[in-house]
N, C-alpha and C positions, 0 to 999 in steps of 0.2 A: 709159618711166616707168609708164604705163598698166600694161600687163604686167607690171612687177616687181611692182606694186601688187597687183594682182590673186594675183597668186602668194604675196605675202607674207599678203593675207586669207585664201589657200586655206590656208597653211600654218598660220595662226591658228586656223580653222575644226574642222584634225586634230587639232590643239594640244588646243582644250576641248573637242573630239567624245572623246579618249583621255583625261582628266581626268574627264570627266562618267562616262565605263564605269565608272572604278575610284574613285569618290569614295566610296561605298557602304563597300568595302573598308577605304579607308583612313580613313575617320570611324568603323569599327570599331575599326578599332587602338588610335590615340588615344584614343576615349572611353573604351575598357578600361583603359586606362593610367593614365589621369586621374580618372576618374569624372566627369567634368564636357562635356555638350554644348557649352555655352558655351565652352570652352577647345579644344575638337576644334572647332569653327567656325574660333574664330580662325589656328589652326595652317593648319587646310586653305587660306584665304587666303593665309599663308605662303606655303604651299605652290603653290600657282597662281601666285602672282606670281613664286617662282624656275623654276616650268615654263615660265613663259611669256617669259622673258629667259635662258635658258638654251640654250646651241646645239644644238637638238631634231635636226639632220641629224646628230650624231654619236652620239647615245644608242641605241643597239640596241636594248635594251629598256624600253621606258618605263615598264612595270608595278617593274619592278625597283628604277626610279630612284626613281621616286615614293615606290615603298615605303620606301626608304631614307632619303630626306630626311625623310620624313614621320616616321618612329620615331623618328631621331635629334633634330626638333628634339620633339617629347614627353617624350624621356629628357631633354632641356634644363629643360622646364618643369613635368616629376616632381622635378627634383631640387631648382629655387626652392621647388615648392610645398610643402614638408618642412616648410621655415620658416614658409610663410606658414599650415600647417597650425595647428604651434604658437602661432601668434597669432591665431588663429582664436577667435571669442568664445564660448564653449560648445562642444556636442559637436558634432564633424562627421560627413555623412552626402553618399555622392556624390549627383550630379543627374540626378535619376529622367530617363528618359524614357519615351515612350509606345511600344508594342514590339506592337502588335496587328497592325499590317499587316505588321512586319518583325522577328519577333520574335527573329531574330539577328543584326539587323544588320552585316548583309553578312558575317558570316561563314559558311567553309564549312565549319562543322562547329556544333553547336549548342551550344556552350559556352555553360554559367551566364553568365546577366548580371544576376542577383538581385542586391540591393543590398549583402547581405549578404556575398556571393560579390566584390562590388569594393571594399568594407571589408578583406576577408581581402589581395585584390592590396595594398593598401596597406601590408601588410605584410613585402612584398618590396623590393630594392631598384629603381630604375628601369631598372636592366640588367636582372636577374631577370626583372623583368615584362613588358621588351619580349621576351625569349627566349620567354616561357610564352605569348603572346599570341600574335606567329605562330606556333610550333607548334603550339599546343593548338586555338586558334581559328581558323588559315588555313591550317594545314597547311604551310606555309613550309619548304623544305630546308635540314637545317644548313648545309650551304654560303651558302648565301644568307643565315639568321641571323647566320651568324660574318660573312660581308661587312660585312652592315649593322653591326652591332656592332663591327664592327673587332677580331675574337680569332679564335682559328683555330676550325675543325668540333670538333674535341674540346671546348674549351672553351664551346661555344654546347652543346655536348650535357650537358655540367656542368653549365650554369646551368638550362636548360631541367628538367633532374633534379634537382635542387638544392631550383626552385622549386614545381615536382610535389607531394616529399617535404611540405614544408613546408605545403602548401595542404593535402596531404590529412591531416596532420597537424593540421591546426588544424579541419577542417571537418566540418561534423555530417551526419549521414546525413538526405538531404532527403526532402520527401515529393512527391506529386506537385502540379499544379495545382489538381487537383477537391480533394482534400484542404485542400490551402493555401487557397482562399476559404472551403471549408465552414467549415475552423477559425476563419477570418477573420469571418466572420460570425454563430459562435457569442460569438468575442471580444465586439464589437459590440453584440450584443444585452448580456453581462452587464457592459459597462462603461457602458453607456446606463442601466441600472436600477440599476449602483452595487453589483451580486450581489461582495461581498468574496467568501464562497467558491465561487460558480462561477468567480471569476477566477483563485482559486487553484488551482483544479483544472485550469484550461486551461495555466499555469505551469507549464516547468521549475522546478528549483530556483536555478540560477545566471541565470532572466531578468531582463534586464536595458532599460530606458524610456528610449528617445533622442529630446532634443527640436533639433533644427537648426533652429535663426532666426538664428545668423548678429549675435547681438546686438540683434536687435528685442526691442521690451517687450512681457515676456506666456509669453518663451519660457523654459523653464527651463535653467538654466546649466551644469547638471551634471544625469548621469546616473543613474536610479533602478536599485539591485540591491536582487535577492532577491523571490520572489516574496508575499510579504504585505507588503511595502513596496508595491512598486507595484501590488498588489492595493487598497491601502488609498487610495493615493494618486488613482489613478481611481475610486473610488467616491466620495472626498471634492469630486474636481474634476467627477463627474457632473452636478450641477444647475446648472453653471455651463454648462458646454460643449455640453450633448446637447441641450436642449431649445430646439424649432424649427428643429432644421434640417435638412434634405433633401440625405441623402449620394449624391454621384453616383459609379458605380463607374468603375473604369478599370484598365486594365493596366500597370502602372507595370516594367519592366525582367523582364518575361515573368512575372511574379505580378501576383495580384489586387490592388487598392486601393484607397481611396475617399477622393474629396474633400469632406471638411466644411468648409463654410464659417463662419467665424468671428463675421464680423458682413457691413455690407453690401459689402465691400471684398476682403476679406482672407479667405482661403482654409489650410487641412491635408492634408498628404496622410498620410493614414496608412497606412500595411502593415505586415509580421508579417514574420520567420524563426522559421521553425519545422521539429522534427523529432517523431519517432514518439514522443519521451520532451514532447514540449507545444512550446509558446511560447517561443524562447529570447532575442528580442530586439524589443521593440516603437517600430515607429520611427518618428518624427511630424515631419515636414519642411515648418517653417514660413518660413523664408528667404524673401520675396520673389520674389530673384532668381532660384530655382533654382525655383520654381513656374513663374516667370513663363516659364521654359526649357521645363518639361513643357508647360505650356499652347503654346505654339508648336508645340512636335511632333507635341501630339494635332490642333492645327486642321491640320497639314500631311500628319495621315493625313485627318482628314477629308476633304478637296479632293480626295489621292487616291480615297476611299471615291467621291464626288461624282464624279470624270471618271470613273469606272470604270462608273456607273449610268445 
């Protein structure tokens, strides 16, 4: 009994030694899928607890398997979250994380994970997005797509192209990072001072003010279009917002961004999309819960920052 004991720790040991290599990976998947940390945690959990009661001496490839169960159950909880989207109180915005120490998490290829870039995914359906996300972000064989998916290599090569077409159809020519904070920071200054037309000249014409709370009080409910609306709208809200507080910068989903704190609790994360035509989408993520996710991530690069010193 000793021995079997022993055999079945050791086999337990490989078990979360081969989980632990690819978790990286597959919390890439997921979070792409999702937009949400918090929902890629919980899956991964899933996911461990059917690796770990699953008869591991017959899986040949355990990156494979994993992969598999991992997308499909995302596509399960892409397709609830449609609904729960719709009921969702105000505009939605996915859950930043902090991307300084990994800024592709874990994928092998540096595909966008700007905020705005997993707005656009949600425009796909949850097949679509699972096909565009291993190909484009892990490189993944149509064969192994169409597996997971369950439709043949033609068909995973469809949706894959399908959802290419569409994404690059809807999406703006980006700039780089140095560009992205300088902009970000010219923002900043003229919404702090209430500058109506320096704000309008940082504006496209179709930008558009998103505020995610999630239904807390405070956060706006609807979205501000057109650039002198929401030009007008932050210089009106300047004296209330700006003064006294000390923004901290951060990397929020491989762009710049910064935390203003509200009063002595409660926290914004603000960042910017933008292209070479300005400003096209200004986004203020006040939700609690989805701060309270970035904040975990950033202290989890800290720690790494900290054992690495």
């Amino acid at each position: 009994m000793h021995v079997e004991s022993l055999e079945q720790a050791s086999a337990l040991e490989r078990a979360a030694a081969a989980f632990v290599e690819l978790r990286p990976r597959l919390f890439g998947i997921v979070y792409r899928m999702l937009g949400s940390a918090a929902e890629a945690e919980d899956i991964l959990q899933e996911v461990w607890l059917r690796w770990q009661n699953s008869d591991r001496a017959t899986i040949e490839n355990p990156s494979a398997f994993l992969a598999l169960i991992t997308t499909r159950l995302a596509i399960n909880v892409a397709q609830s979250a449609r609904s729960r989207r719709e009921t969702y109180i105000g505009p939605w915005l996915p859950e930043p994380v902090d991307t300084s120490l990994d800024p592709t998490l874990g994928a092998e290829r540096g595909e966008a994970l700007e905020l705005a870039f997993l707005l656009l995914l949600e425009r796909l359906t949850p097949t679509e997005r699972a096909a565009y996300v291993l190909r484009e972000a892990f490189v993944y064989p149509y064969t192994q797509i169409a597996d997971i998916l369950q439709v043949t290599p033609v068909n995973a090569r469809q949706l894959v192209s399908r959802a290419r077409k569409r994404l690059t159809a809807a999406r703006r020519e980006p700039i780089d990072k140095t560009e992205h904070r300088r902009l970000l920071a010219v923002f900043l200054a003229a919404a702090q001072t209430g500058n109506v037309a320096a704000l309008e000249g940082l504006f496209a014409a179709d930008v558009v003010s998103s505020s995610d709370g999630g239904g807390i009080r405070g956060a706006a409910r609807f979205p501000l279009l057109g650039s002198t609306r929401v030009a007008k709208f932050l210089a009106a809200y300047a004296p209330r917002f700006w003064p006294g507080t000390e923004m901290t910068w951060v990397e929020a989903n491989g762009r710049a961004g910064v935390l203003v704190p509200r009063n002595r609790t409660d926290v914004t994360l603000l960042t910017i999309e933008a292209s070479p035509q300005g400003i096209h989408h200004v986004m203020w993520i006040v939700n609690p819960a989805k701060l309270g996710a970035f904040e975990r991530s950033r202290s989890q690069g800290d720690a790494g920052t900290s054992d690495r010193g």
